[in-house]
C-alpha positions as CSV (number, residue, x, y, z in Angstrom):
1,X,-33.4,-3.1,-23.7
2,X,-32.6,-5.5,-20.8
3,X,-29.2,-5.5,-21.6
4,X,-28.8,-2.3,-21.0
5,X,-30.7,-1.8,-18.0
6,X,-28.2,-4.2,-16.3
7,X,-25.7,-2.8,-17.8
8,X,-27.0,0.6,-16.2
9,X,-27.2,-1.3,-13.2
10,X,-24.1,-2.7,-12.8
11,X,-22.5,0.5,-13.2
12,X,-24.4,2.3,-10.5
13,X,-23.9,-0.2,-8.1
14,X,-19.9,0.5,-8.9
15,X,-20.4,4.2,-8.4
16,X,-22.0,3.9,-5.3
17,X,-19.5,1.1,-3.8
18,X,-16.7,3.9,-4.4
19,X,-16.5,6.7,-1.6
20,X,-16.4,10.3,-2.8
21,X,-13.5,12.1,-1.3
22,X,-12.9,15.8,-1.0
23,X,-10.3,17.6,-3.1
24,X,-6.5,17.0,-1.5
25,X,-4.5,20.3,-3.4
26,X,-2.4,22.4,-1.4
27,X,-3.8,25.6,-3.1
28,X,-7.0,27.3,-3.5
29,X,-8.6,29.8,-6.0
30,X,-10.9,32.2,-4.1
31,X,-12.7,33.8,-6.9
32,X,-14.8,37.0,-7.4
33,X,-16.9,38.8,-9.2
34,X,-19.5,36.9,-11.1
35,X,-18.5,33.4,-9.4
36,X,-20.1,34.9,-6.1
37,X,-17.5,34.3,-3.9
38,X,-16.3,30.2,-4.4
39,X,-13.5,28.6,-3.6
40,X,-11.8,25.5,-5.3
41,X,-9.4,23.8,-4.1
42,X,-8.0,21.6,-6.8
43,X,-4.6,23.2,-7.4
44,X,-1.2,21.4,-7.3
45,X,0.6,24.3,-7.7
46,X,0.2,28.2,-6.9
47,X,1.1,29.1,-10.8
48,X,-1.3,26.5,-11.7
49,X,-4.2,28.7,-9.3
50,X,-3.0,31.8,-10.5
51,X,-3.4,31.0,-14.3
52,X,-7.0,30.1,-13.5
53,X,-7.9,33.4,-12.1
54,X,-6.0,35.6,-14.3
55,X,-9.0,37.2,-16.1
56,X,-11.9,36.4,-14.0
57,X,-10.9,37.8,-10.9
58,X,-9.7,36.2,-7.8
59,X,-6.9,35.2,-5.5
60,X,-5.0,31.8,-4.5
61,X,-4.3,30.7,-1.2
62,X,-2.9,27.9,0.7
63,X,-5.2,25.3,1.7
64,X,-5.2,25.3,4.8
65,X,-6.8,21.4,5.4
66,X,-3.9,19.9,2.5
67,X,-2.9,16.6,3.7
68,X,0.4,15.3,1.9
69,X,-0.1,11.5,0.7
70,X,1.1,9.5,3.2
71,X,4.5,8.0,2.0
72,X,8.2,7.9,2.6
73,X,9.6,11.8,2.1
74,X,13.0,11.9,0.4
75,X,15.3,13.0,3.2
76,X,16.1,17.5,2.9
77,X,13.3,17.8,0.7
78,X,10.8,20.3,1.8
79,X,7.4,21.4,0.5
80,X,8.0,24.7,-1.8
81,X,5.9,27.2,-0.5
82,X,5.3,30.5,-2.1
83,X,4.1,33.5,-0.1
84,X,2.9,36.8,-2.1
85,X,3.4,40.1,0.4
């Protein structure tokens, strides 16, 4: 029993040294319907969005706060960006 409430507590203690950081995906699902209105933005790609809300309603947009990791770009590379109209 007190192994494994140090064992509890060591783990806790790592969980709470390690800072939560918000979702970094350049698109968002916007759903509707039943979901109330909630956005995710966890999506690496907008195909990836899309085949999330196919079926429950809902849109995908850019996220409009994505910040790139920082590292060295390949040089003419550019982000693909896909626009719906």
């Amino acid at each position: 029993m007190r192994r494994s409430l140090l064992v509890l507590g060591i783990l806790a203690g790592v969980a709470a040294a390690a800072p939560a950081q918000a979702q970094n995906y350049p698109w968002c699902a916007q759903y509707s319907g039943n979901m109330g209105g909630a956005m995710n933005c966890g999506f690496t790609s907008f195909d990836q969005c899309m085949a999330t809300v196919r079926g429950m309603g809902g849109f995908c947009v850019e996220n409009n706060t994505y910040q790139p990791p920082a590292g060295p770009r390949a040089s003419g590379s550019s982000p693909r960006r896909r626009h719906d109209h």
